[in-house]
C-alpha positions as protocol buffer text, in pm:
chain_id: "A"
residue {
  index: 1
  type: UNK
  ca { x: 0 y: 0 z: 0 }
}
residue {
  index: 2
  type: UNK
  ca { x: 122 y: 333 z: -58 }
}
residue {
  index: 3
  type: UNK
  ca { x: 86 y: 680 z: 102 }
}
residue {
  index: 4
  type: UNK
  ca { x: -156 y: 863 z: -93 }
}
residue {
  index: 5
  type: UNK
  ca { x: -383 y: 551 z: -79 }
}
residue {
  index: 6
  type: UNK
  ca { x: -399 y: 551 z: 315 }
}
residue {
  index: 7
  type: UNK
  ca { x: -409 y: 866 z: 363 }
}
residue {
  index: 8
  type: UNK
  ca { x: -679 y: 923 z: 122 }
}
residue {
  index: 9
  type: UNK
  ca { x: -862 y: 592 z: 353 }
}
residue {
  index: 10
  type: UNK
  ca { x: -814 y: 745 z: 679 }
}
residue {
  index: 11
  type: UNK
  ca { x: -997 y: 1056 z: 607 }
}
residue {
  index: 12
  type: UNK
  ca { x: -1254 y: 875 z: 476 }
}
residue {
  index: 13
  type: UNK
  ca { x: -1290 y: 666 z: 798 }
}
residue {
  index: 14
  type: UNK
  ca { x: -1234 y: 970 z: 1016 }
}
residue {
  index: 15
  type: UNK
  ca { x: -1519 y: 1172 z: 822 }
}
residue {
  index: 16
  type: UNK
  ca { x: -1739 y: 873 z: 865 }
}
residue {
  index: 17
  type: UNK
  ca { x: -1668 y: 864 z: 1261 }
}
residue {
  index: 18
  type: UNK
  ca { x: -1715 y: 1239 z: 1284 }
}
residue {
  index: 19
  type: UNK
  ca { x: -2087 y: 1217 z: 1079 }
}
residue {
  index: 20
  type: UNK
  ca { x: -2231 y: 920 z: 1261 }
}
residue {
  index: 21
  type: UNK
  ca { x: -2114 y: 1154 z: 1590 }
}
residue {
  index: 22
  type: UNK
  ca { x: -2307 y: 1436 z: 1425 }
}
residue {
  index: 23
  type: UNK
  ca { x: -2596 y: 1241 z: 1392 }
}
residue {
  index: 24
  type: UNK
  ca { x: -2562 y: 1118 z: 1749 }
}
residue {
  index: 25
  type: UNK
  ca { x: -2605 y: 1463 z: 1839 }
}
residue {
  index: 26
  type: UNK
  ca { x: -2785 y: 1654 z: 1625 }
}
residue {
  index: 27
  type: UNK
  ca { x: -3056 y: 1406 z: 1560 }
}
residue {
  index: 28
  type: UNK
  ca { x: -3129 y: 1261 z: 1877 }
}
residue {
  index: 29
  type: UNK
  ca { x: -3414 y: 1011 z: 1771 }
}
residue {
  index: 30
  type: UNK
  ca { x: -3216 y: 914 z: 1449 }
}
residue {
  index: 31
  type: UNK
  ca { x: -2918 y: 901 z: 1586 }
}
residue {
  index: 32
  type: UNK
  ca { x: -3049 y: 644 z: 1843 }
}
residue {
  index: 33
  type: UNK
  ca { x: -2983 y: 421 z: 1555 }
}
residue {
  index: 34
  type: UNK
  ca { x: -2628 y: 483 z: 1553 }
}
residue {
  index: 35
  type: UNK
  ca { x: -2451 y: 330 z: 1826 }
}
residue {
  index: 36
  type: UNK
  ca { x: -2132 y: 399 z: 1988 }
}
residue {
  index: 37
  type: UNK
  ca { x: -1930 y: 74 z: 1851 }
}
residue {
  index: 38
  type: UNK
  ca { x: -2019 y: 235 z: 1489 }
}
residue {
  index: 39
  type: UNK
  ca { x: -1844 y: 535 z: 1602 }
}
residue {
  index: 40
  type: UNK
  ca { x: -1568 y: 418 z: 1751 }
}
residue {
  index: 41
  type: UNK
  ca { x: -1490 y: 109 z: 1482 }
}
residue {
  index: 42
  type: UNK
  ca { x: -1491 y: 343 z: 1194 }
}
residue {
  index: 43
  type: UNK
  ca { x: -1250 y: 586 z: 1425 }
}
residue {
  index: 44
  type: UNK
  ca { x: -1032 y: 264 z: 1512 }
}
residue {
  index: 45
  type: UNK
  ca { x: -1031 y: 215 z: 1144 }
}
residue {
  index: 46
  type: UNK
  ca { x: -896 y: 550 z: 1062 }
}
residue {
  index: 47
  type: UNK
  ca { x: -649 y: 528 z: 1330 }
}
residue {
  index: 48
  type: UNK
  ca { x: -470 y: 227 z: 1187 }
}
residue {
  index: 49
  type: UNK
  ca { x: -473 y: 379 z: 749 }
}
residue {
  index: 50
  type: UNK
  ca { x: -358 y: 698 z: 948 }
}
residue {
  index: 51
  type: UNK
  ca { x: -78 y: 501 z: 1105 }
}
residue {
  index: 52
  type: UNK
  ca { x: 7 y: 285 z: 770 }
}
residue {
  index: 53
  type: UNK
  ca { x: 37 y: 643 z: 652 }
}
residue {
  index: 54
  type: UNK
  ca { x: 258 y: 787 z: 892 }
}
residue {
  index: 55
  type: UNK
  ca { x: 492 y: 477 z: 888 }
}
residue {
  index: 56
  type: UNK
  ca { x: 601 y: 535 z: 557 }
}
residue {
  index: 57
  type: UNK
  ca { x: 611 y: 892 z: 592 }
}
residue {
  index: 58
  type: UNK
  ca { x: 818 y: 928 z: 924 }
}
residue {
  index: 59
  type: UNK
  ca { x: 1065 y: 652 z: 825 }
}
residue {
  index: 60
  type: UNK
  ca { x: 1366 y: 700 z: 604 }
}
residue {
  index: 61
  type: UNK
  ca { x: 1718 y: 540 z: 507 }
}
residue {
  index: 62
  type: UNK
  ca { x: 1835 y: 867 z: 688 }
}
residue {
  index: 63
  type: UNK
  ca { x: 1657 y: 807 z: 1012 }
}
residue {
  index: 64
  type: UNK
  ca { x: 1326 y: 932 z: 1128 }
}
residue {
  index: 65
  type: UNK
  ca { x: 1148 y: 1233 z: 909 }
}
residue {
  index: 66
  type: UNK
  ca { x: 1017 y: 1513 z: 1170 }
}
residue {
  index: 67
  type: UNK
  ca { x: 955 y: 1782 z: 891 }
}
residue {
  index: 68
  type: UNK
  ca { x: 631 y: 1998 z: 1041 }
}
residue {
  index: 69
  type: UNK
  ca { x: 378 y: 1874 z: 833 }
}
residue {
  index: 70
  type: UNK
  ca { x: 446 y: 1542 z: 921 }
}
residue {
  index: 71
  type: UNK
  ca { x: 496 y: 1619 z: 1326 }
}
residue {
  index: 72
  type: UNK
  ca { x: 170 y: 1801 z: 1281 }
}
residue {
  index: 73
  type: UNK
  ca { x: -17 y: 1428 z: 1123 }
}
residue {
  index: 74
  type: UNK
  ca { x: 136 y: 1228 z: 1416 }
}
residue {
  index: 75
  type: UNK
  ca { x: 26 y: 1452 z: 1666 }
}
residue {
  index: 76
  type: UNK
  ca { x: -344 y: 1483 z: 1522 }
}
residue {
  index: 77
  type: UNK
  ca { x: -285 y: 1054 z: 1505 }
}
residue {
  index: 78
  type: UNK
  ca { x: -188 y: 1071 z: 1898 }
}
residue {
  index: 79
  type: UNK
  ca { x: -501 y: 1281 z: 1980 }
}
residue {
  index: 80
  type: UNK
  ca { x: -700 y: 1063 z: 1793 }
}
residue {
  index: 81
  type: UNK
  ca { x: -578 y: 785 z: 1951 }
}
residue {
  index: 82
  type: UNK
  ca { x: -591 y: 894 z: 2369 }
}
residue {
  index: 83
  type: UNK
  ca { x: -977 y: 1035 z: 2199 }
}
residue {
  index: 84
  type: UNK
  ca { x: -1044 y: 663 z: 2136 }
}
residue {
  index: 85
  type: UNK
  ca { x: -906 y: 491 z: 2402 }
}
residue {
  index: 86
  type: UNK
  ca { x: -1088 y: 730 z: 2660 }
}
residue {
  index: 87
  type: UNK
  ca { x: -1398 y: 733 z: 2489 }
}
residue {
  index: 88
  type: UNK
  ca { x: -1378 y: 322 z: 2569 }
}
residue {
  index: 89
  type: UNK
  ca { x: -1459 y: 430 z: 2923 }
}
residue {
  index: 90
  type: UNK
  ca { x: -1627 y: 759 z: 2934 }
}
residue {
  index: 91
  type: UNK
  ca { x: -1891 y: 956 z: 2718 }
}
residue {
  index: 92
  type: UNK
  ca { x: -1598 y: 1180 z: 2537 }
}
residue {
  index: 93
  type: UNK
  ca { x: -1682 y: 1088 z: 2159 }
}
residue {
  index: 94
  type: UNK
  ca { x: -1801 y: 1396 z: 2120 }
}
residue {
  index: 95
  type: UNK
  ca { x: -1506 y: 1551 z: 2083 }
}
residue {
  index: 96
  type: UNK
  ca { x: -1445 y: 1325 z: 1783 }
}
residue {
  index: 97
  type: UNK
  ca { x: -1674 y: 1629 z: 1609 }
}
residue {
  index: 98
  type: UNK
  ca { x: -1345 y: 1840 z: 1654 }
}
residue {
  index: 99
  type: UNK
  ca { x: -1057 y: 1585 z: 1619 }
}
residue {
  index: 100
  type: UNK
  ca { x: -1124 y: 1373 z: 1342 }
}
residue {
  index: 101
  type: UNK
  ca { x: -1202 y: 1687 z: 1070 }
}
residue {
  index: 102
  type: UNK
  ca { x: -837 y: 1820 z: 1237 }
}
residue {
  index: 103
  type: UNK
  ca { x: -652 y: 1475 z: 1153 }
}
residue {
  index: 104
  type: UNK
  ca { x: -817 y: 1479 z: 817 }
}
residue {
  index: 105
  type: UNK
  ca { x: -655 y: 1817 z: 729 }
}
residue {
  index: 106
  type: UNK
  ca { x: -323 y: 1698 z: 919 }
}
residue {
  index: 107
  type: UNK
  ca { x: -334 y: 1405 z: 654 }
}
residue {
  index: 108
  type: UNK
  ca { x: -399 y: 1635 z: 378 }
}
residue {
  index: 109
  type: UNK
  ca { x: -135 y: 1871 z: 434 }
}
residue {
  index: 110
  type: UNK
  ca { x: 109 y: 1640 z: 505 }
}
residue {
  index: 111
  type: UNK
  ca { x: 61 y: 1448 z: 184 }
}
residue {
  index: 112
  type: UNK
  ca { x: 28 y: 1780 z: -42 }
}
residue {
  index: 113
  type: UNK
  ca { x: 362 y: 1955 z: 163 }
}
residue {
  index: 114
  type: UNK
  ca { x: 621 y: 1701 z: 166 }
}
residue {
  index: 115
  type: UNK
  ca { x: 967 y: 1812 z: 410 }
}
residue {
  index: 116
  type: UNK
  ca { x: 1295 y: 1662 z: 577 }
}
residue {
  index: 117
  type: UNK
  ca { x: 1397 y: 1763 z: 886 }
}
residue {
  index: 118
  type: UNK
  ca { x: 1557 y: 1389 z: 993 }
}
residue {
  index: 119
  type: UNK
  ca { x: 1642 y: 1310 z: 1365 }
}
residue {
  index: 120
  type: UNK
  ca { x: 1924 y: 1081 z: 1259 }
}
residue {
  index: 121
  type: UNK
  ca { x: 1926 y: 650 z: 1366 }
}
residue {
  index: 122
  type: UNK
  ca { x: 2197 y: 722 z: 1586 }
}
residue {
  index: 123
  type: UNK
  ca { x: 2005 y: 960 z: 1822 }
}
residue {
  index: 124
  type: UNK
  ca { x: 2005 y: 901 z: 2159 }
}
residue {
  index: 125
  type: UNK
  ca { x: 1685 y: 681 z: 2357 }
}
residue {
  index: 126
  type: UNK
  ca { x: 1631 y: 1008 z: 2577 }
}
residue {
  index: 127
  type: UNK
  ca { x: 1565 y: 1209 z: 2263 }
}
residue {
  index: 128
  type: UNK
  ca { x: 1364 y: 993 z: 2154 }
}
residue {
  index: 129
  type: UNK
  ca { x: 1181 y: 934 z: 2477 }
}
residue {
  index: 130
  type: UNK
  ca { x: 1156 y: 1316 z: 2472 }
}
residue {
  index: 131
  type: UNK
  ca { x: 992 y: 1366 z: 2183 }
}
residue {
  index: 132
  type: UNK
  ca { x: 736 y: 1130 z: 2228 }
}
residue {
  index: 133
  type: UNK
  ca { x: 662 y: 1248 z: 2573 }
}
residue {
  index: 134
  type: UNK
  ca { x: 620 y: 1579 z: 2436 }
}
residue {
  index: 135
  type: UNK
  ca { x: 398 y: 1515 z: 2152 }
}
residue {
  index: 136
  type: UNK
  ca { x: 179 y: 1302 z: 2391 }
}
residue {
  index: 137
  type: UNK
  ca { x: 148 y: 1631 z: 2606 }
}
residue {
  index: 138
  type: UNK
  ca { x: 36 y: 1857 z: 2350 }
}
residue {
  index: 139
  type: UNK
  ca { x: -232 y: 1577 z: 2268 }
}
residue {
  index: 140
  type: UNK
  ca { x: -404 y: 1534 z: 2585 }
}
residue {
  index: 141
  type: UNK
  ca { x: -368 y: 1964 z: 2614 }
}
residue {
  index: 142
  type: UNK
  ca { x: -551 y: 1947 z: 2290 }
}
residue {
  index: 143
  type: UNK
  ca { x: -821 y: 1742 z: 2376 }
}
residue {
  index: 144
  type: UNK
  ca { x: -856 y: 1946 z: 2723 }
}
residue {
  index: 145
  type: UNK
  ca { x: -876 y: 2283 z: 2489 }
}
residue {
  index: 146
  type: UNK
  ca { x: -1134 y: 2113 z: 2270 }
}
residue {
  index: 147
  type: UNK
  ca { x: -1373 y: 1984 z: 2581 }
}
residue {
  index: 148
  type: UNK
  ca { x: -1295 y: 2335 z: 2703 }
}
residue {
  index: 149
  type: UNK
  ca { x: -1481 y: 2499 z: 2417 }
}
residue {
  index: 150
  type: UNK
  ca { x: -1751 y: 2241 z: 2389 }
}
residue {
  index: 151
  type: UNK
  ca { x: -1784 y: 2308 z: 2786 }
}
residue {
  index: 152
  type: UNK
  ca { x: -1804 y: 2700 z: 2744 }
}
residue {
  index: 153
  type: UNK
  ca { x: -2083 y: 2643 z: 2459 }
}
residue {
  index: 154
  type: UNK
  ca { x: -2294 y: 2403 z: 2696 }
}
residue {
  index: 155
  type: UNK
  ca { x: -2273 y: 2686 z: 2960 }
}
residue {
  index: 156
  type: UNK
  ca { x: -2381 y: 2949 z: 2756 }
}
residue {
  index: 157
  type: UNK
  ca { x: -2679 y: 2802 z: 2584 }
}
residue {
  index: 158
  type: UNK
  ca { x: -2758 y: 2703 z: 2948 }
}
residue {
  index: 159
  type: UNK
  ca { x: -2724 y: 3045 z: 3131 }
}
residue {
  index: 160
  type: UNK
  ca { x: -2995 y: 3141 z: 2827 }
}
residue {
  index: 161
  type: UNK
  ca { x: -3219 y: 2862 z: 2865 }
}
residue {
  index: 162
  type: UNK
  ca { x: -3168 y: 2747 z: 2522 }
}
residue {
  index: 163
  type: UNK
  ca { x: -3033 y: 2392 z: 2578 }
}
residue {
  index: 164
  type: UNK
  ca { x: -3161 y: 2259 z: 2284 }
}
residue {
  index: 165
  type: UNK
  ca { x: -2974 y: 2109 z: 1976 }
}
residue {
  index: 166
  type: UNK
  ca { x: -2681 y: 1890 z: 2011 }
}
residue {
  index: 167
  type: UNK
  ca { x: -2654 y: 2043 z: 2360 }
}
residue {
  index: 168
  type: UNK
  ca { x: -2975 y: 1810 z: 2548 }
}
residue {
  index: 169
  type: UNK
  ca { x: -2711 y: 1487 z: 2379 }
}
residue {
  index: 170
  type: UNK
  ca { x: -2423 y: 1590 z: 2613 }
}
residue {
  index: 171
  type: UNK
  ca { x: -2357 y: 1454 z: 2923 }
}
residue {
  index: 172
  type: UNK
  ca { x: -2407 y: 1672 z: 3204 }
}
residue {
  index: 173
  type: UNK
  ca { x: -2235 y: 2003 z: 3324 }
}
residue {
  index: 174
  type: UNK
  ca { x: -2081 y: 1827 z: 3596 }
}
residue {
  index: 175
  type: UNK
  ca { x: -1957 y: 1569 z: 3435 }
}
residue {
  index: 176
  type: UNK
  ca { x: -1867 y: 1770 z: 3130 }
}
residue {
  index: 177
  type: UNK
  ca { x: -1612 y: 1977 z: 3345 }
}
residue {
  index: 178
  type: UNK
  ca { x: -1498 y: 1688 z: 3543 }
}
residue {
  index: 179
  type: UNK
  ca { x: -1379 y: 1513 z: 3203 }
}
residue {
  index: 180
  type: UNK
  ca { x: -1191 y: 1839 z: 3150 }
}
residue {
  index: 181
  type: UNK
  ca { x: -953 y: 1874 z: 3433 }
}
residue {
  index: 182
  type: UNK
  ca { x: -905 y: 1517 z: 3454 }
}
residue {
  index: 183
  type: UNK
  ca { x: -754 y: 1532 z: 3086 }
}
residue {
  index: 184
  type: UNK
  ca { x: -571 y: 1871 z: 3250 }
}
residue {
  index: 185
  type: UNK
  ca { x: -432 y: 1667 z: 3496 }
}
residue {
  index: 186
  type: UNK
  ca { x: -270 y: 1411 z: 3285 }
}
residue {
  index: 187
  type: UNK
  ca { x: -170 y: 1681 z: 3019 }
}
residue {
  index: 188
  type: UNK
  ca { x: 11 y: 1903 z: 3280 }
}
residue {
  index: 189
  type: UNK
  ca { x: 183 y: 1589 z: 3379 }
}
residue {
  index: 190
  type: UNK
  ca { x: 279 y: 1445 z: 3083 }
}
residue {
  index: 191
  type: UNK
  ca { x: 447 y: 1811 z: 3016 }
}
residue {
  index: 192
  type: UNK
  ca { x: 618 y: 1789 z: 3320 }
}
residue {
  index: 193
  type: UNK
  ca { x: 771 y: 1498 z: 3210 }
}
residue {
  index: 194
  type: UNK
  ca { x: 876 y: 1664 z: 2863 }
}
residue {
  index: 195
  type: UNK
  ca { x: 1050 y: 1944 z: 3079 }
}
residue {
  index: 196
  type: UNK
  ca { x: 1201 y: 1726 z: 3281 }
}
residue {
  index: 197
  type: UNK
  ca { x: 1347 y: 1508 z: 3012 }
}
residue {
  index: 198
  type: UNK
  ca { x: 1456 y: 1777 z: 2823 }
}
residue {
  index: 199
  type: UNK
  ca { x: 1644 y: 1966 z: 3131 }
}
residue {
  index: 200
  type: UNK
  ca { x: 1803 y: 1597 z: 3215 }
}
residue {
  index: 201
  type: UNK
  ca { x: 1893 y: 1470 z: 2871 }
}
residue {
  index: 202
  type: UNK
  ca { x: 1937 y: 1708 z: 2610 }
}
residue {
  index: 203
  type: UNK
  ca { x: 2264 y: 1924 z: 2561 }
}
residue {
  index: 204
  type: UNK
  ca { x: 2076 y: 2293 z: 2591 }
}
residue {
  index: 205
  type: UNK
  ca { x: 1697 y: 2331 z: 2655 }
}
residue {
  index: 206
  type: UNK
  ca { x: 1809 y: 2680 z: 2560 }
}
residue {
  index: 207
  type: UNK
  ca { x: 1988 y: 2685 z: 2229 }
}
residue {
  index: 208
  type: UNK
  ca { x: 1914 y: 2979 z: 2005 }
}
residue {
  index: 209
  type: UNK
  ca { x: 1701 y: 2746 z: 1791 }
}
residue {
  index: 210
  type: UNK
  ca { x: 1487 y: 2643 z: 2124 }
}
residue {
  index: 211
  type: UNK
  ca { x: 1507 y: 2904 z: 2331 }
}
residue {
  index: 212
  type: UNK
  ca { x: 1135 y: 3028 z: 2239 }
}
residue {
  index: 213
  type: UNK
  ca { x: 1032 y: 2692 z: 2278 }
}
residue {
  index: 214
  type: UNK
  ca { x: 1125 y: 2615 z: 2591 }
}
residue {
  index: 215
  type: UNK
  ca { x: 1044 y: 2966 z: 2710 }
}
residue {
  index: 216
  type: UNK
  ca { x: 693 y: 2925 z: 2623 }
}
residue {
  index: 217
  type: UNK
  ca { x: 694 y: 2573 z: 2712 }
}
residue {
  index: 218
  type: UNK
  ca { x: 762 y: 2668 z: 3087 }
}
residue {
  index: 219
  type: UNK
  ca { x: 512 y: 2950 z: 3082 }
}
residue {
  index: 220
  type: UNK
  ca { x: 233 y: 2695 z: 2976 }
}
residue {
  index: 221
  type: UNK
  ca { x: 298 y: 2507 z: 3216 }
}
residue {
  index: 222
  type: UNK
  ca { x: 296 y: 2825 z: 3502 }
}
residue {
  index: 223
  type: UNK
  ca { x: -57 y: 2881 z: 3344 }
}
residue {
  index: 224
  type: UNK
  ca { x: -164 y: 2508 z: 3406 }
}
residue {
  index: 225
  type: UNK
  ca { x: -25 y: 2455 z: 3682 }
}
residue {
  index: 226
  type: UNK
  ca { x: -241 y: 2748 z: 3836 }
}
residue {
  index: 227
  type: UNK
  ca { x: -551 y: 2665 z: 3685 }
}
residue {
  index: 228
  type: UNK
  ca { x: -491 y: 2321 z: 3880 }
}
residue {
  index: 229
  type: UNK
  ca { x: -411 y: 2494 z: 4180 }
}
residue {
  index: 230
  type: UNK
  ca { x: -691 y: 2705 z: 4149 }
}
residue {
  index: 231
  type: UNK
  ca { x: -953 y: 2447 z: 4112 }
}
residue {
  index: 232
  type: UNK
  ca { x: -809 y: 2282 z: 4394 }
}
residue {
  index: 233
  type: UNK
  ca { x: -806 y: 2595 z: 4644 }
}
residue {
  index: 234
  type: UNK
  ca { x: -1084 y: 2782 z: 4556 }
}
residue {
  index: 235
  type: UNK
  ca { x: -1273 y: 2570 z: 4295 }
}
residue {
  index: 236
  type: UNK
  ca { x: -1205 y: 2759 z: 3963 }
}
residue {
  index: 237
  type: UNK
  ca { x: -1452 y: 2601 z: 3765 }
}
residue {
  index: 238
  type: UNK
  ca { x: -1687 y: 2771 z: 3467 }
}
residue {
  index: 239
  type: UNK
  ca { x: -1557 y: 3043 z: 3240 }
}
residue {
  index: 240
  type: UNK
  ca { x: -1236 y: 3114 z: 3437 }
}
residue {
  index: 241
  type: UNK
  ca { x: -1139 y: 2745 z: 3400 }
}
residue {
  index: 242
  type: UNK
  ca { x: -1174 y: 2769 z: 3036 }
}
residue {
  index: 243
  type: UNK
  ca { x: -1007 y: 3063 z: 2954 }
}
residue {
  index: 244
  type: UNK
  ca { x: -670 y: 2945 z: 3138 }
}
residue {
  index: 245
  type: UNK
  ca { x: -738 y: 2583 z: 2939 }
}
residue {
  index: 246
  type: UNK
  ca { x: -699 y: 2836 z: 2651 }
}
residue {
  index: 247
  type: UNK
  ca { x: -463 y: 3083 z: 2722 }
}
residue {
  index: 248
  type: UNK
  ca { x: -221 y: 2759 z: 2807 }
}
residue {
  index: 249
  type: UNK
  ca { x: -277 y: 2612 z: 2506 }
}
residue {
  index: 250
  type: UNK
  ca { x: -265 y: 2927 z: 2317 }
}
residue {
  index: 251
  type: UNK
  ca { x: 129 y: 2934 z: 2458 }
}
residue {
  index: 252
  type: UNK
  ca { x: 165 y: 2552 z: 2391 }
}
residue {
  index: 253
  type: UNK
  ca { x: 72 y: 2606 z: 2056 }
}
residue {
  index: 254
  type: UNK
  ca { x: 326 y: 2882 z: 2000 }
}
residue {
  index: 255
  type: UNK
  ca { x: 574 y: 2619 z: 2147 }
}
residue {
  index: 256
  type: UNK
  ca { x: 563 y: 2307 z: 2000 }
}
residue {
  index: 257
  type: UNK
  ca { x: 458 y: 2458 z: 1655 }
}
residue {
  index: 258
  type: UNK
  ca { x: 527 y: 2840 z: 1605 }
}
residue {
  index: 259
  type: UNK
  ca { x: 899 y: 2826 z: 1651 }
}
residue {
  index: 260
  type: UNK
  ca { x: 931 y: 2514 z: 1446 }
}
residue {
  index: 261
  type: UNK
  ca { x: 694 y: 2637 z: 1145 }
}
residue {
  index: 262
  type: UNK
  ca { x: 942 y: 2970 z: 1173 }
}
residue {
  index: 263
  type: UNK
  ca { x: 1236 y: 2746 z: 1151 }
}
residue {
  index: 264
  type: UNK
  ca { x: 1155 y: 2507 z: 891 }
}
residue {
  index: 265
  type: UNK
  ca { x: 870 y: 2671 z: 685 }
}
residue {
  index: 266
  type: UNK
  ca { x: 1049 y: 3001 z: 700 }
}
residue {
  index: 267
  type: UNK
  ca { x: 1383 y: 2981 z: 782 }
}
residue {
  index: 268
  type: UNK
  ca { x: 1481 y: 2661 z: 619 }
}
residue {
  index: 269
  type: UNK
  ca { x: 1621 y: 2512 z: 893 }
}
């Protein structure tokens, strides 16, 4: 199988999961007829073109290909991926309205904007460990930032009265917010991790070409490390818990991908 042909499969799959979750929650009586193990087989189904996909892609003579395009498919893969596995457990497919259409353009843009950027065989385990550990960080952040939004829309239309729509489908407020610092709490410690890994085992966390990085980076994790504090101490919860889920993302964001779209996209680096 080639590239082009599993890419061009996983967004099929992933569009499929992401309608029958529309119709889950826009149509509530039709979508009665749609049941979860529809949603999450075709998702499962996605996940494993989209990895055939990113196998070939990542993998080289030269050692491992991290160009941006393809960084950005494997992280949309990983946040598919923890989006599946939790949604095994708890009422989060939902957020499979957000993430698969995301993963789809990943795939796209990836296949249409081929780059090298290799992180050579010989590199160390720790680097390698580091990387993933990051990656996996920005993908459970992600997922928080998406439940964030879907949280702050359920609170509106409810403050107006107006739950109606795909909003009488969701599970409730409580449990709605509970999802979200939960997925907080194993995002802020999977970047903790990443830090930590990258103080201990790489040469210079601050290198001119990861400076910004780590600078933001470190200031994320100020932001969600207070949010977590906050709920804890004096029960943040609502509108202010949302908009530090997305002013730490916002700074994530910046991190992991503004610095290395400047340097590769721009900079040729």
């Amino acid at each position: 199988m080639n590239v082009t042909f599993l890419t061009l499969t996983a967004i099929a799959l992933y569009l499929v999961s992401a309608g029958l979750v529309g119709v889950r929650l826009y149509r509530r009586h039709e979508g009665e007829n749609v049941s979860r193990a529809a949603v999450l087989g075709s998702g499962f189904m996605a996940l494993a073109a989209h990895a055939g996909a990113l196998y070939l892609e990542l993998h080289t003579s030269q050692g491992i290909n991290l160009s941006f395009f393809n960084v950005a498919s494997l992280t949309a893969w990983m946040i598919s991926a923890l989006l599946l596995a939790s949604a095994l457990g708890k009422p989060v497919e939902t957020l499979g309205l957000a993430v698969f259409p995301i993963a789809c353009l990943a795939l796209l843009a990836d296949l249409r904007f081929p780059g090298h950027h290799l992180l050579a065989d010989e590199a160390s385990w720790e680097l390698r460990l580091h990387v993933v550990i990051s990656i996996l960080a920005y993908a459970m952040l992600t997922l928080a930032t998406i439940q964030a939004m879907i949280l702050a829309i359920q609170d509106r239309h409810l403050r107006s009265h107006h739950p109606g729509g795909f909003i009488r489908a969701l599970p409730p407020l409580q449990t709605m917010e509970s999802l979200l610092f939960e997925m907080i709490g194993l995002g802020f410690i999977l970047l903790s991790l990443s830090l930590l890994s990258g103080f201990v085992y790489l040469d210079d966390m601050f290198a001119q070409h990861v400076a910004h990085k780590t600078l933001l980076s470190i200031i994320a994790w100020i932001v969600f490390a207070a949010l977590l504090w906050g709920r804890y101490r004096f029960g943040w919860r609502g509108t202010t818990a949302i908009r530090w889920t997305l002013a730490g993302f916002v700074l994530l964001m910046l991190a992991y991908f503004g610095s290395k779209a400047i340097l590769e996209l721009v900079l040729h680096r």
